[in-house]
Backbone as XML, in Angstrom:
<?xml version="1.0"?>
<chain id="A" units="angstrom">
  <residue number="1" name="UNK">
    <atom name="N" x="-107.681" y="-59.981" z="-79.658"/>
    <atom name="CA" x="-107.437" y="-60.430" z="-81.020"/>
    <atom name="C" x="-105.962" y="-60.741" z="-81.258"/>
  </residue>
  <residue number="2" name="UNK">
    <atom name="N" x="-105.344" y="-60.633" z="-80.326"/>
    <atom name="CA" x="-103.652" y="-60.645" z="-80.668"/>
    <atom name="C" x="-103.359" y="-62.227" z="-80.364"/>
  </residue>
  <residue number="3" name="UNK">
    <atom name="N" x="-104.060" y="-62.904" z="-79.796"/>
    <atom name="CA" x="-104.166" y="-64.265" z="-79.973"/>
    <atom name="C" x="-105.000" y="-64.811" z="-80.767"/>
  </residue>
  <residue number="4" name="UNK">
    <atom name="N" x="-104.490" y="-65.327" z="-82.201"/>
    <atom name="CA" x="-105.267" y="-65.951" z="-83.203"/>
    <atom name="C" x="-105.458" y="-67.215" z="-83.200"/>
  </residue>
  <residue number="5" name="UNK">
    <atom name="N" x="-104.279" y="-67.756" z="-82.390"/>
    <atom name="CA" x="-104.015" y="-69.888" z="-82.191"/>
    <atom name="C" x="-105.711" y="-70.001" z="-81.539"/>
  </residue>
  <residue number="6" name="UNK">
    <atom name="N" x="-106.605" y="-69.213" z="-80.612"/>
    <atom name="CA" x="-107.618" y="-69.853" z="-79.730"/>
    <atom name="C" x="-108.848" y="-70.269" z="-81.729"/>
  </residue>
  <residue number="7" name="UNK">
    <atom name="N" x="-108.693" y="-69.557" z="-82.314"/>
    <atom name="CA" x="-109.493" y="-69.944" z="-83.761"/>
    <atom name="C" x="-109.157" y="-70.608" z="-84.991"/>
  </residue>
  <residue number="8" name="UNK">
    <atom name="N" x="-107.586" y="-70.832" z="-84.295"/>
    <atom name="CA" x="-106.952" y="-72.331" z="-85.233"/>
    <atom name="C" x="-105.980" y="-71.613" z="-86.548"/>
  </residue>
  <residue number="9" name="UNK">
    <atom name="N" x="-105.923" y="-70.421" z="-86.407"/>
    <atom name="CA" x="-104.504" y="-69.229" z="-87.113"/>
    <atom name="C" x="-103.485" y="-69.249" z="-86.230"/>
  </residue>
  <residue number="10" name="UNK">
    <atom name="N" x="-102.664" y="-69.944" z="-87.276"/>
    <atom name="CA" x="-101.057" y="-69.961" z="-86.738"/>
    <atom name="C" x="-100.397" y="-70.475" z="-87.352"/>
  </residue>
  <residue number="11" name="UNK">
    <atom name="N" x="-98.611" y="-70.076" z="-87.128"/>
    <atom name="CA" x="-97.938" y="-70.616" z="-88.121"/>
    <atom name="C" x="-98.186" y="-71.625" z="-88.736"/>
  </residue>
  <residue number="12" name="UNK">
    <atom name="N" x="-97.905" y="-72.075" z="-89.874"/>
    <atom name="CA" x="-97.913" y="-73.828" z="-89.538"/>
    <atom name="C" x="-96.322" y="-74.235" z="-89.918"/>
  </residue>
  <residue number="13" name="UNK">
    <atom name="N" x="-95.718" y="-74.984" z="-89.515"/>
    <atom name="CA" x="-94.672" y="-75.311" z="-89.231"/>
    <atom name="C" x="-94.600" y="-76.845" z="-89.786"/>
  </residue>
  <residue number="14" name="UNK">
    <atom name="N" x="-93.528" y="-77.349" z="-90.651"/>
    <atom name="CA" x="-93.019" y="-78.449" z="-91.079"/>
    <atom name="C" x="-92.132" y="-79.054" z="-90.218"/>
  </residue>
  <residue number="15" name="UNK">
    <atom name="N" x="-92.480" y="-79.839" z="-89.822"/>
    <atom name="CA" x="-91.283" y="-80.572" z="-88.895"/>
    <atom name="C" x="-90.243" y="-81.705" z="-89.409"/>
  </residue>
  <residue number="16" name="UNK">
    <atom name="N" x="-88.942" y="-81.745" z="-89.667"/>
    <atom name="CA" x="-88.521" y="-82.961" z="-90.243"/>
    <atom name="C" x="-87.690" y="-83.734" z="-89.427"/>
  </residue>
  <residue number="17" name="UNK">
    <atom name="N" x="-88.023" y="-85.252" z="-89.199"/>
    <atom name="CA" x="-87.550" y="-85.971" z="-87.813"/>
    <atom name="C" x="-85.969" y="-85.664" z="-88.100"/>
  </residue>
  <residue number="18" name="UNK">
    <atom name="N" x="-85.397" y="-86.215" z="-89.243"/>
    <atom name="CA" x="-84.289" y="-86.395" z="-89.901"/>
    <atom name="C" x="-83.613" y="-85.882" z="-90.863"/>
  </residue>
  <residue number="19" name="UNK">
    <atom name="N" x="-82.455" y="-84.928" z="-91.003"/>
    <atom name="CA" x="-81.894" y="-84.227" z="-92.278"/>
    <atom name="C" x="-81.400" y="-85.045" z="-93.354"/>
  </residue>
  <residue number="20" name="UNK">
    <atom name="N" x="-81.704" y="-85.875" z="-93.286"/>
    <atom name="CA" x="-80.831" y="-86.990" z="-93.876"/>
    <atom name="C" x="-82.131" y="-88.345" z="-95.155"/>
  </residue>
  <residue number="21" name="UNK">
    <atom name="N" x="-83.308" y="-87.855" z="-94.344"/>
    <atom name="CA" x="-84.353" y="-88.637" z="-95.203"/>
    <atom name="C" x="-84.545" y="-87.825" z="-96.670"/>
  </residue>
  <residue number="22" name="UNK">
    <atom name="N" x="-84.791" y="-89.159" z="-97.888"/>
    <atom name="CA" x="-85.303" y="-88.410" z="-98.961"/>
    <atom name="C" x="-86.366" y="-89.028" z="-99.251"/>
  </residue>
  <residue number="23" name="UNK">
    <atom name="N" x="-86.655" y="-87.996" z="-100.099"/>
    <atom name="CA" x="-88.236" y="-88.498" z="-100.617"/>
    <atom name="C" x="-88.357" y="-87.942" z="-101.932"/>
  </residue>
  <residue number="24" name="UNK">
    <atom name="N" x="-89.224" y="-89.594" z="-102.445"/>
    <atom name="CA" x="-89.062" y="-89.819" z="-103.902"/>
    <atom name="C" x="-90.279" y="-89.169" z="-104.031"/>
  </residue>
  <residue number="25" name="UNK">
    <atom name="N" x="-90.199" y="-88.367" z="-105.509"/>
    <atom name="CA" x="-91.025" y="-87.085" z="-106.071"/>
    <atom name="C" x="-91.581" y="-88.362" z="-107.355"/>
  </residue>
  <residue number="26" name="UNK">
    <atom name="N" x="-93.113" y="-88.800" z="-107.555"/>
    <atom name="CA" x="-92.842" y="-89.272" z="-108.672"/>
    <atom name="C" x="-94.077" y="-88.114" z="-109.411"/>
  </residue>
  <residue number="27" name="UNK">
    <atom name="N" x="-92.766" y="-88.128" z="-111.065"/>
    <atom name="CA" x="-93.771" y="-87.481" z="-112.040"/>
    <atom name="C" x="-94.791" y="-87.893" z="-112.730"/>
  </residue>
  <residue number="28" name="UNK">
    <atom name="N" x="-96.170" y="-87.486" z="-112.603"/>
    <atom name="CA" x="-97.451" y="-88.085" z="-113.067"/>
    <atom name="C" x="-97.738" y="-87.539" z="-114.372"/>
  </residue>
  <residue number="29" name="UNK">
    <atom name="N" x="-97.612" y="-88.198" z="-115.619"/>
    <atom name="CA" x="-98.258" y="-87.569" z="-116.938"/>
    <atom name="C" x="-99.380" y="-88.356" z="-117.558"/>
  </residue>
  <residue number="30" name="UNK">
    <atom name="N" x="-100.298" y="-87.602" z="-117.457"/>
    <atom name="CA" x="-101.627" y="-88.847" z="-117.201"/>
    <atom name="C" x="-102.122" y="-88.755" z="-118.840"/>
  </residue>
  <residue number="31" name="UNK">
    <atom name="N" x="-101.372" y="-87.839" z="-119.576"/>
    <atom name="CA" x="-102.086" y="-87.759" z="-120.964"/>
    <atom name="C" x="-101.153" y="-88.713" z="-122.045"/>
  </residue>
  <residue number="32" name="UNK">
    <atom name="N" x="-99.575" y="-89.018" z="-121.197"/>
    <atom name="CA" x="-98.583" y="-89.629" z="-121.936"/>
    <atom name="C" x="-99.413" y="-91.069" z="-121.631"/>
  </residue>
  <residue number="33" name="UNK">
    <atom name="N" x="-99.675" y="-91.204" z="-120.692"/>
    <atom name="CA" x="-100.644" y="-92.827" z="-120.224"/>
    <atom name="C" x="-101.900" y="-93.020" z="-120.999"/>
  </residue>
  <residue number="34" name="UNK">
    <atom name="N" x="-102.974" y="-91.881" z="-121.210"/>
    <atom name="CA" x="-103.897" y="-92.261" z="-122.303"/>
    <atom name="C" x="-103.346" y="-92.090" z="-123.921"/>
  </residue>
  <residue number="35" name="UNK">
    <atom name="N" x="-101.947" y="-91.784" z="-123.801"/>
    <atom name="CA" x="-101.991" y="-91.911" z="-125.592"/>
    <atom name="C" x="-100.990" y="-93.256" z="-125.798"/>
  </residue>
  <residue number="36" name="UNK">
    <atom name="N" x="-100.968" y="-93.597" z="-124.418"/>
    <atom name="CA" x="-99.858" y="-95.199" z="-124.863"/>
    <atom name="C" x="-101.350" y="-96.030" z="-124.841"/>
  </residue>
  <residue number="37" name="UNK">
    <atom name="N" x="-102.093" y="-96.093" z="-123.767"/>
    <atom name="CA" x="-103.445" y="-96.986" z="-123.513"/>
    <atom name="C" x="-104.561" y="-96.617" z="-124.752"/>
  </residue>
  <residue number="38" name="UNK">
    <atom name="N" x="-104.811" y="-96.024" z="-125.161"/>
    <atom name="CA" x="-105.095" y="-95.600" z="-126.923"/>
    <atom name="C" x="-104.292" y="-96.134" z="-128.348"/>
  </residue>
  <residue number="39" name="UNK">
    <atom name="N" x="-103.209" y="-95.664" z="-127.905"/>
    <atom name="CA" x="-102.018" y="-95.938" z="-129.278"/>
    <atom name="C" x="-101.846" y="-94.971" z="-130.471"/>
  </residue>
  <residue number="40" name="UNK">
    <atom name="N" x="-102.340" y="-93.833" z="-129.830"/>
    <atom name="CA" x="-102.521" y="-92.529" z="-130.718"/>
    <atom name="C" x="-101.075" y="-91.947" z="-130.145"/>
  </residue>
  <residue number="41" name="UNK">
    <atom name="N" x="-100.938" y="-90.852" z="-131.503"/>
    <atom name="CA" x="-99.897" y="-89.790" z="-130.830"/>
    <atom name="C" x="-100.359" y="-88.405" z="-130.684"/>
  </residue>
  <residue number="42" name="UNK">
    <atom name="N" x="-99.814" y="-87.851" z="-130.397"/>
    <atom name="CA" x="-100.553" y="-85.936" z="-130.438"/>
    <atom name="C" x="-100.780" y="-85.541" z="-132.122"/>
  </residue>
  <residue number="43" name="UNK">
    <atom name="N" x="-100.305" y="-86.180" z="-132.808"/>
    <atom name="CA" x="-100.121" y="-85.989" z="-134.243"/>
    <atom name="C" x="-101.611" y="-86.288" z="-134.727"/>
  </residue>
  <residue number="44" name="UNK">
    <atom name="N" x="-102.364" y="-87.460" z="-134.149"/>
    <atom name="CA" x="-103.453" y="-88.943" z="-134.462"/>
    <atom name="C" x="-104.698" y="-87.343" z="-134.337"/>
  </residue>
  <residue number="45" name="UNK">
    <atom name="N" x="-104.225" y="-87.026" z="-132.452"/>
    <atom name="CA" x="-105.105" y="-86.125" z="-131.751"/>
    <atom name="C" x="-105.371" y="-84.755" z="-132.873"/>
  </residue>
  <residue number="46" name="UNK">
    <atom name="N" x="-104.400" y="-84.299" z="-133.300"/>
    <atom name="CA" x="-104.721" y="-83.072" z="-133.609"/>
    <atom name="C" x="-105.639" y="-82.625" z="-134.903"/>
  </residue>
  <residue number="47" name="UNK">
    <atom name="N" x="-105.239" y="-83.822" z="-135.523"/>
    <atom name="CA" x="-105.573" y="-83.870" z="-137.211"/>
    <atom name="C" x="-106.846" y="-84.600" z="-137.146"/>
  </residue>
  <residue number="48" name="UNK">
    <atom name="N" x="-106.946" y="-85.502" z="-136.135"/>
    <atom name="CA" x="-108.378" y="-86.374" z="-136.506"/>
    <atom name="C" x="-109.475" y="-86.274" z="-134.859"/>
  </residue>
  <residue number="49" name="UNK">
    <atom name="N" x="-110.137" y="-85.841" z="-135.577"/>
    <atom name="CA" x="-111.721" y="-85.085" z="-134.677"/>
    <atom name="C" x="-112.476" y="-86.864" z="-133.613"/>
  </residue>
  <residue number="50" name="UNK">
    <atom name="N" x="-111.891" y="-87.862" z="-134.282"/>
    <atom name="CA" x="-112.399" y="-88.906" z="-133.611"/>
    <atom name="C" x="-111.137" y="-89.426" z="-132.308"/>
  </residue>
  <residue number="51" name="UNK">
    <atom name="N" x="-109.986" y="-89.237" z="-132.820"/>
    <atom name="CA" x="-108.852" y="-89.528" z="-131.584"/>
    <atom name="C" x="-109.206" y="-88.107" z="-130.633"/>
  </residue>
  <residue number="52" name="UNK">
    <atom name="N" x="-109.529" y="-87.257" z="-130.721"/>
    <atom name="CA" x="-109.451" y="-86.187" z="-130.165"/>
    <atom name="C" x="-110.651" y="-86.371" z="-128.858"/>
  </residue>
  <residue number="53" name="UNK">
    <atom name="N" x="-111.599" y="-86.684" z="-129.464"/>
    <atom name="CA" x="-112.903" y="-87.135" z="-128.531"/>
    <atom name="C" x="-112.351" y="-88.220" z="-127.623"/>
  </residue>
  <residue number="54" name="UNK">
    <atom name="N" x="-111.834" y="-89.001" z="-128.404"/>
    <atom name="CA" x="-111.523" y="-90.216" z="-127.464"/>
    <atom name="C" x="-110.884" y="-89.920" z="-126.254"/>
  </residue>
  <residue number="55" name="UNK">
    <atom name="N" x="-109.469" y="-88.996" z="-126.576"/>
    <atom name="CA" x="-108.355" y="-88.344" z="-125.815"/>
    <atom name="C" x="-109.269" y="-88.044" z="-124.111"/>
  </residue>
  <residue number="56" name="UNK">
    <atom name="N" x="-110.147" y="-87.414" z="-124.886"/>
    <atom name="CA" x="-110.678" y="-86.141" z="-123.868"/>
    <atom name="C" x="-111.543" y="-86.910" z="-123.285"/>
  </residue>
  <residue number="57" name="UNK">
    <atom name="N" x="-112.190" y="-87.730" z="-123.401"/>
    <atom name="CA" x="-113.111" y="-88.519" z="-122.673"/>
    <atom name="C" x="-112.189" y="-89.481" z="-121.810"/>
  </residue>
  <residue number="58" name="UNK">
    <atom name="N" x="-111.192" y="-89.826" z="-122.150"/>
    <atom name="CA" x="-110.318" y="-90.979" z="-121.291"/>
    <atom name="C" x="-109.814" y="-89.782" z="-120.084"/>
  </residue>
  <residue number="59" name="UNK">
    <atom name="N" x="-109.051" y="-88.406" z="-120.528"/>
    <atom name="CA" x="-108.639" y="-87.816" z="-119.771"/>
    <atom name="C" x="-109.767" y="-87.110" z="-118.650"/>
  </residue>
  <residue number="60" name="UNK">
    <atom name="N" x="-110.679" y="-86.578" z="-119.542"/>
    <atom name="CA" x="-111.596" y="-86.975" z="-117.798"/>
    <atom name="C" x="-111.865" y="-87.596" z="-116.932"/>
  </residue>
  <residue number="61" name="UNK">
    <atom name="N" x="-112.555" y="-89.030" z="-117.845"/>
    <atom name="CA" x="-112.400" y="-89.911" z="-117.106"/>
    <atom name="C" x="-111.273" y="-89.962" z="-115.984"/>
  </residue>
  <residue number="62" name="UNK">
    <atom name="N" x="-109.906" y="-89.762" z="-116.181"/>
    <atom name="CA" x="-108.823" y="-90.173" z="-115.663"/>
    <atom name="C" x="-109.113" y="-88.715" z="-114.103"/>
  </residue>
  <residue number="63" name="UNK">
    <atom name="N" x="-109.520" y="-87.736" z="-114.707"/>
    <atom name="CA" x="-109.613" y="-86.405" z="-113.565"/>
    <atom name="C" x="-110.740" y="-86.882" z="-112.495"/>
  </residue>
  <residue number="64" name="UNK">
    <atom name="N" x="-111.842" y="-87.403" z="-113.249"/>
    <atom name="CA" x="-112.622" y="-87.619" z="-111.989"/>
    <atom name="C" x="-112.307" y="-88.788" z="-111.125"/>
  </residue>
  <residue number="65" name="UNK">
    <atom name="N" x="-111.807" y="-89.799" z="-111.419"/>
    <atom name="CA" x="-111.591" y="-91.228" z="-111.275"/>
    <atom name="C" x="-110.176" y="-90.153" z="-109.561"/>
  </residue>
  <residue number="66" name="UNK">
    <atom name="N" x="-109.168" y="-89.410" z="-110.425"/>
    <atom name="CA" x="-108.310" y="-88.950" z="-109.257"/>
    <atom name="C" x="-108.827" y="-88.344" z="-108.244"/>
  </residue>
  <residue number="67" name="UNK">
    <atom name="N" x="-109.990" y="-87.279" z="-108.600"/>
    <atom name="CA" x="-110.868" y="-86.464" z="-107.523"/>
    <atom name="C" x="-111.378" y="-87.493" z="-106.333"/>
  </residue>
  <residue number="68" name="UNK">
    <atom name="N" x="-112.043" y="-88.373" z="-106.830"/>
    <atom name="CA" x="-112.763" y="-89.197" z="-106.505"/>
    <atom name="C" x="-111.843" y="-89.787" z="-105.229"/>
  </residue>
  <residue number="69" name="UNK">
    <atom name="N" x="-110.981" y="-90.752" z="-105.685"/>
    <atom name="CA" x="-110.200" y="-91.060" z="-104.688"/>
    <atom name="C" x="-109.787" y="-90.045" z="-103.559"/>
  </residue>
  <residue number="70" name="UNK">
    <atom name="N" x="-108.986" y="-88.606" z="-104.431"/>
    <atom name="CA" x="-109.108" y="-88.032" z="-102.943"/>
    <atom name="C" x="-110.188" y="-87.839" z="-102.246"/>
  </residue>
  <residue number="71" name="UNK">
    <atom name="N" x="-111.330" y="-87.618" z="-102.648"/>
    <atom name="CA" x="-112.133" y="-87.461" z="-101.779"/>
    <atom name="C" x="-112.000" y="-88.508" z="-100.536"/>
  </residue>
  <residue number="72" name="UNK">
    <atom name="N" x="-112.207" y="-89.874" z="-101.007"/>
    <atom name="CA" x="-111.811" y="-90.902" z="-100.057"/>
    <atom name="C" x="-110.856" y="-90.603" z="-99.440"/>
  </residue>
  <residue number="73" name="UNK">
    <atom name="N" x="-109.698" y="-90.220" z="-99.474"/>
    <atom name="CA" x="-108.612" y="-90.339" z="-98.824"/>
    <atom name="C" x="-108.906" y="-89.308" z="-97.764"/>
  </residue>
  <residue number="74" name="UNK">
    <atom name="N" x="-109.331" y="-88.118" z="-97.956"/>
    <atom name="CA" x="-109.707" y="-87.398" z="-96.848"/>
    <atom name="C" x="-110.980" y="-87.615" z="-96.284"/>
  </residue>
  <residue number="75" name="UNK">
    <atom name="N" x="-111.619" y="-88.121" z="-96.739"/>
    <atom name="CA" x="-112.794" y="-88.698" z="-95.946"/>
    <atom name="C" x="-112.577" y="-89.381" z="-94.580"/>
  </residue>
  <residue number="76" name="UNK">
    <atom name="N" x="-111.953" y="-90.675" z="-94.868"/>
    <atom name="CA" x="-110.529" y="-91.567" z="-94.496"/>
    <atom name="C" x="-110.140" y="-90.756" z="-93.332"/>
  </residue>
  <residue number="77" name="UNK">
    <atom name="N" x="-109.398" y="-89.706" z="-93.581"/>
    <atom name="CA" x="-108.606" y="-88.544" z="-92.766"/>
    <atom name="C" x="-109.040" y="-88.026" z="-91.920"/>
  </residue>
  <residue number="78" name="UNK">
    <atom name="N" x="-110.573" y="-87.559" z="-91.987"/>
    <atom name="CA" x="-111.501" y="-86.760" z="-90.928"/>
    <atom name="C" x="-112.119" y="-87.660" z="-89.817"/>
  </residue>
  <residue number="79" name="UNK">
    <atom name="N" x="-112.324" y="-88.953" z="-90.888"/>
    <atom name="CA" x="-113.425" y="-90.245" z="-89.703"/>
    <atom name="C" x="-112.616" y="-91.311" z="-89.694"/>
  </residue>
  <residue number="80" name="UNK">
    <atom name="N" x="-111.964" y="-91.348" z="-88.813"/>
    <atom name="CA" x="-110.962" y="-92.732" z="-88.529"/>
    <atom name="C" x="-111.700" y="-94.067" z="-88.050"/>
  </residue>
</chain>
């Protein structure tokens, strides 16, 4: 048992080719995107029971629509 690598436990280790590469971080706000693609504000959302539905139905929408893709993407990943 003192060898765990033969069942695929082991460090895992980041390798970076270059100290010198950067990498762009971008920030995703997916609720600032359904209240510009709406035209509501959090103000519209809070007070009125019909922007609120709307909100929440776009923002799922928007969660499964992301799931979804990853799924593909690792799908993608496993079966080349």
């Amino acid at each position: 048992m003192s060898d765990l690598r033969s069942i695929g436990l082991s460090a895992i280790r980041l390798s970076r080719q270059s100290g010198n590469d950067t990498e762009l971080v971008l920030v995703q706000r997916p609720l600032h995107r359904i209240f510009t693609f709406l035209g509501y504000s959090i103000d519209d959302v809070v007070e009125n029971p019909i922007a609120k539905n709307a909100v929440l139905g776009y923002y799922k929408l928007s969660r499964q629509i992301q799931r979804s893709s990853e799924i593909v993407d690792l799908e993608r990943q496993w079966n080349p």
